[in-house]
Every structure is written in structure tokens, then in C-alpha cells.
C-alpha positions in Angstrom: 0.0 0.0 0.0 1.4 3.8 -0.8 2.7 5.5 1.9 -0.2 8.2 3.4 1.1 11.4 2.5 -0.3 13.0 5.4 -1.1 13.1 9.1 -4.5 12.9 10.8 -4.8 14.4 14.3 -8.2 14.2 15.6 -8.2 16.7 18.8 -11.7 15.9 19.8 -13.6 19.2 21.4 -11.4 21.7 21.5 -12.1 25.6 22.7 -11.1 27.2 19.7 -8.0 29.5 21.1 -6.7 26.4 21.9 -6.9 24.5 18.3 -5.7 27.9 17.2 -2.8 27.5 18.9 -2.3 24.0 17.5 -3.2 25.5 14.0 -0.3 27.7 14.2 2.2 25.4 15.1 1.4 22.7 12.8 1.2 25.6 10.0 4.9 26.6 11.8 6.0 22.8 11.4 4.7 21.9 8.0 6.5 25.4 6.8 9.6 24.1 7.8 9.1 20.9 5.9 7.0 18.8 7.8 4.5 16.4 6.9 1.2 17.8 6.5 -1.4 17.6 9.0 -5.2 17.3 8.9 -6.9 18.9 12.2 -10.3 17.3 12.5 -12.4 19.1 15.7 -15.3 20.0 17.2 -15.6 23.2 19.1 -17.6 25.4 21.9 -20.1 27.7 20.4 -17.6 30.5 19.0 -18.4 32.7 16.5 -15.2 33.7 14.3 -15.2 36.7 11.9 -12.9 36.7 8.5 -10.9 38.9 6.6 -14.4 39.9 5.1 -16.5 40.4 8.0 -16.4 44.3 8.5 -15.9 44.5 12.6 -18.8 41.8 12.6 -21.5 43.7 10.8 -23.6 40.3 10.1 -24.1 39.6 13.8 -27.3 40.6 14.1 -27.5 40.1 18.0 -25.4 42.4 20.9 -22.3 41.2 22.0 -23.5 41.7 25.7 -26.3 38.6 24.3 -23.7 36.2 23.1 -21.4 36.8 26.1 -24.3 36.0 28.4 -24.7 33.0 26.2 -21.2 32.3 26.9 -20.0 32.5 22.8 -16.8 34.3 22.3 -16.3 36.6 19.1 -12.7 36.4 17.5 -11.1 37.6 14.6 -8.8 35.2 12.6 -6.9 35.1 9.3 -9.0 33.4 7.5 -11.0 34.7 4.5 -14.7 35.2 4.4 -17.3 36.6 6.6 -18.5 35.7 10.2 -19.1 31.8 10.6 -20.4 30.0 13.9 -18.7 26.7 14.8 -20.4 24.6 18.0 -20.4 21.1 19.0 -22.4 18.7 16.2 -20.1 20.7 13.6 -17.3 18.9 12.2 -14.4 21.0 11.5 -11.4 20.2 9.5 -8.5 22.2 9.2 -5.7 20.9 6.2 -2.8 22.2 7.1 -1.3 21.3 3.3 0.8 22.9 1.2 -0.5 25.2 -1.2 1.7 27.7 -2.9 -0.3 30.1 -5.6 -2.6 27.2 -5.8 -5.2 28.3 -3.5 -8.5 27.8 -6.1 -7.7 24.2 -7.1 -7.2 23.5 -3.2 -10.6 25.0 -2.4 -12.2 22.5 -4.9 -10.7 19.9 -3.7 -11.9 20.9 0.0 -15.1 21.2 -1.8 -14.9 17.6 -3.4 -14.0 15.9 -0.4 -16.6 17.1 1.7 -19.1 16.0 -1.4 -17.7 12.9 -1.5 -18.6 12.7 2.4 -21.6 13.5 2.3 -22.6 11.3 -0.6 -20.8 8.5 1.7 -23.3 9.8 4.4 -26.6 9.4 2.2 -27.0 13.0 0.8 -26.7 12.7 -3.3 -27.2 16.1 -4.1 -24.4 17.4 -2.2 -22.6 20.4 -4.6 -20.7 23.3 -5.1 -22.4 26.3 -5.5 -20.8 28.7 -8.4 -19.7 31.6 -6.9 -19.8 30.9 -3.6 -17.4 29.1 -1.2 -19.2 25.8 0.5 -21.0 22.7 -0.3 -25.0 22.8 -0.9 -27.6 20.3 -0.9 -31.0 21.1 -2.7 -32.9 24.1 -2.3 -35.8 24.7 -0.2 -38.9 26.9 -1.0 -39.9 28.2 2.5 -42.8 30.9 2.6 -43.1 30.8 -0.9 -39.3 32.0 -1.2 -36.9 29.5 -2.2 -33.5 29.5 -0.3 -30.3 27.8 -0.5 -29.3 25.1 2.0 -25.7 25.4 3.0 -24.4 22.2 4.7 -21.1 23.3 5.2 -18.9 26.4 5.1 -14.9 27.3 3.7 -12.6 29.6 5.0 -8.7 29.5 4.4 -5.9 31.5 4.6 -2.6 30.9 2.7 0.8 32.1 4.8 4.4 30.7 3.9 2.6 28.7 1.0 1.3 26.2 3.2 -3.1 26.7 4.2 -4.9 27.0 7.5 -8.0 26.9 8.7 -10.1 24.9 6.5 -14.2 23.7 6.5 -16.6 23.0 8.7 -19.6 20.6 8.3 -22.7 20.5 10.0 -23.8 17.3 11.4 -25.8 17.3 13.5 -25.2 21.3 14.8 -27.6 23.4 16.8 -28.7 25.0 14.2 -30.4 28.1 15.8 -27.1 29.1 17.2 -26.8 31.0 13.0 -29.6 33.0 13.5 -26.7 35.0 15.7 -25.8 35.9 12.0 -26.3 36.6 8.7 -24.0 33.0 8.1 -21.1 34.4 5.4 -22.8 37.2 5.1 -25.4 35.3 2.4 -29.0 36.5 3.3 -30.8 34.1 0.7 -29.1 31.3 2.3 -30.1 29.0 5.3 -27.8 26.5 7.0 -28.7 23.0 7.1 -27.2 19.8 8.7 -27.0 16.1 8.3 -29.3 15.7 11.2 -31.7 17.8 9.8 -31.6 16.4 6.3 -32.4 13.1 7.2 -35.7 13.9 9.3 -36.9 16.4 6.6 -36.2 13.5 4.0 -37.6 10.8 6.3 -34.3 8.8 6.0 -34.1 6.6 8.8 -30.3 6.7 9.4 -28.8 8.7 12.7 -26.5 11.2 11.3 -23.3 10.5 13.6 -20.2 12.7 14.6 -18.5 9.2 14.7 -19.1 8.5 11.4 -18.9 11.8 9.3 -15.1 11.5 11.0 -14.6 8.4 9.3 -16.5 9.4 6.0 -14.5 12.6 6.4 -10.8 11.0 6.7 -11.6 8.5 3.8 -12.4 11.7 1.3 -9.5 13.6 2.1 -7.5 10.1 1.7 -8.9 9.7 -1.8 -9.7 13.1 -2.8 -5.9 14.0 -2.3 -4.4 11.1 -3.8 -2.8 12.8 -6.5 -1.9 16.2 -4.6 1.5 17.9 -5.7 3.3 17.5 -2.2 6.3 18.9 -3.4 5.9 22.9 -4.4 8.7 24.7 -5.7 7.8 27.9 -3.9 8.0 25.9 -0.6 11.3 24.6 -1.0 12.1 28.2 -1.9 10.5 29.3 1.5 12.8 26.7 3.1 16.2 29.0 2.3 14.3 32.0 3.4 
């Protein structure tokens, strides 16, 4: 069998500071010529505002509310808008190599969280063009249709190698994004596993157990045939 190009570290729940922390000196490691890392987590309700989130002007609740709620409010790297991560939410952060590759790495993000959820029972799992994230089939609600977003994107590229990475709703609280207006998409509602199967009477228990596995087997065949070995991060190395 190949070798695995890759490590898996599954840090279980995690406040987010502290997978941040690990984040960074993975990120630091890898840089230097590790071997890359997947993070897979779940985290206490946090929400985290991008590069795109303008000082957090899609919360649509007081910060005084979510810190009596006990939710923190932090800015990262990342890019995109405000996103809420909570327990139920599976969260995986590929610390990979990327280089000046950053598109074709968010479709194969995109691809291998397809591929999980088609492993999970959802066939109509997509991309949505335009628009970081995997979908599942819209849903007309009022007489409006909207967009159901099943799991969200957000990297950021530094020394050529990514963090942060995607998050996938299992089986998430999912009243916890009406904090926000989620990636600052107002036609757009978040959905879950969970709540997939009971609206399409599957009789299947959506699992954080087994999205994990799904999860790890997509990234295993999805990035089979990654380019490891970047020229601009063996130029970083002499740097």
C-alpha cells in the first residue's frame, strides 16, 4: 500500500483559542518541511469573523447577548465573513501545502466534503458557483426559495502552506446561526446532516463518529494525487 502522505490528528472538542494555537504550530512545522497535517475538531459555540467580515456587521445580536450565552467573538486570518462553529459541527483544518494554488485547493476541499456527504446518504451534495461551500438542494420556505448550506470554507494561505479549512454541520444546533447573517449570504439557510435526514424521512442517525470516518476517507482519496512537493516551498525553506 502507498505510503499516506499525510497526518491525521483528531483533537476531539477543542475551545477554539486552543486548536488555534495548534493550528499555528502545525502551520509553523509543515512550513519548515513537515509532513502535512489534517486537524479534524469540534468546538464550543464560537463565532469567528474573516478577513471579510467588517468588525462583525452580520451579527445581528449584541455582543453583551452572546457573552451571556457564553459565545466568544474572534477575529482570525481566515477569509470570508462571520461563521459559527459549535459542538455537532465537524471542523477540519488541512494544514497542506499550497503555494499560488489556492483555487484548485478549495475545490478539492469542496470535493472531499461532497464525496462525504454522498458516503453519508446525501446525493445532491454540490458546489455552489460563486460561492465558497458545499450545498444540498434548495428549499422553497414561505413561498421564497432559499439555499441550503451544509457546510462552510474559509482559508488562509501564509508561507505557502493553508490554515484553517471547512466546517460541516452534522448534527449542529442550528439556531445558534440566527446570531448571523451566516457568510454574510441573506438568501441562504444553513442546514445539517441531522436535519436532512428527518426532513427526508431517512431513517439513518447522522453520527459525529461517522462523518469523522466518512470525512478522513475523502481527504484520503480526494488528495491522492496532490502535488506535495511545491517549488515555492522549498524556496520558502532558504528563506
Amino acid at each position: 500500500m502507498r505510503d499516506v502522505p499525510f497526518d491525521v490528528l483528531d483533537l476531539g472538542v477543542l475551545p477554539y483559542r486552543e486548536a488555534w494555537d495548534v493550528q499555528h504550530d502545525v502551520h509553523a512545522r509543515v512550513a519548515g518541511g513537515g509532513r502535512p497535517t489534517l486537524l479534524l475538531v469540534e468546538h464550543p459555540p464560537v463565532l469567528t469573523l474573516g478577513r471579510k467580515a467588517k468588525e462583525g456587521t452580520n451579527i445581528v445580536v449584541t455582543r453583551d447577548y452572546l457573552a451571556a450565552q457564553g459565545i466568544e467573538v474572534l477575529e482570525v486570518e481566515r477569509g470570508g465573513d462571520v461563521t459559527y462553529h459549535g459542538p455537532g459541527q465537524l471542523v477540519a483544518y488541512a494544514i497542506f501545502p499550497v503555494g499560488r494554488r489556492v483555487q484548485d485547493f478549495l475545490r478539492l476541499l469542496e470535493r472531499a466534503v461532497i464525496v462525504t456527504l454522498h458516503d453519508l446518504g446525501l446525493p445532491d451534495a454540490r458546489p455552489n458557483p460563486g460561492y465558497a461551500g458545499v450545498y444540498v438542494d434548495p428549499r422553497t420556505v414561505n413561498g421564497r426559495e432559499y439555499e441550503q448550506k451544509i457546510a462552510s470554507f474559509g482559508v488562509a494561505v501564509q508561507r505557502n502552506v493553508a490554515l484553517h479549512g471547512l466546517a460541516l454541520n452534522v448534527t449542529t444546533n442550528l439556531g445558534h446561526f440566527d446570531l448571523i447573517v451566516p457568510c454574510g449570504l441573506s438568501g441562504t439557510q444553513m442546514t445539517s446532516v441531522e436535519r436532512e435526514y428527518e426532513l427526508r424521512g431517512i431513517e439513518r442517525t447522522a453520527s459525529m463518529a461517522e462523518a469523522r470516518k466518512a470525512l478522513t476517507r475523502a481527504f484520503h482519496t480526494t488528495f491522492e494525487n496532490y502535488d506535495w512537493t511545491l517549488p515555492e516551498l522549498a524556496a520558502g525553506r532558504g528563506t
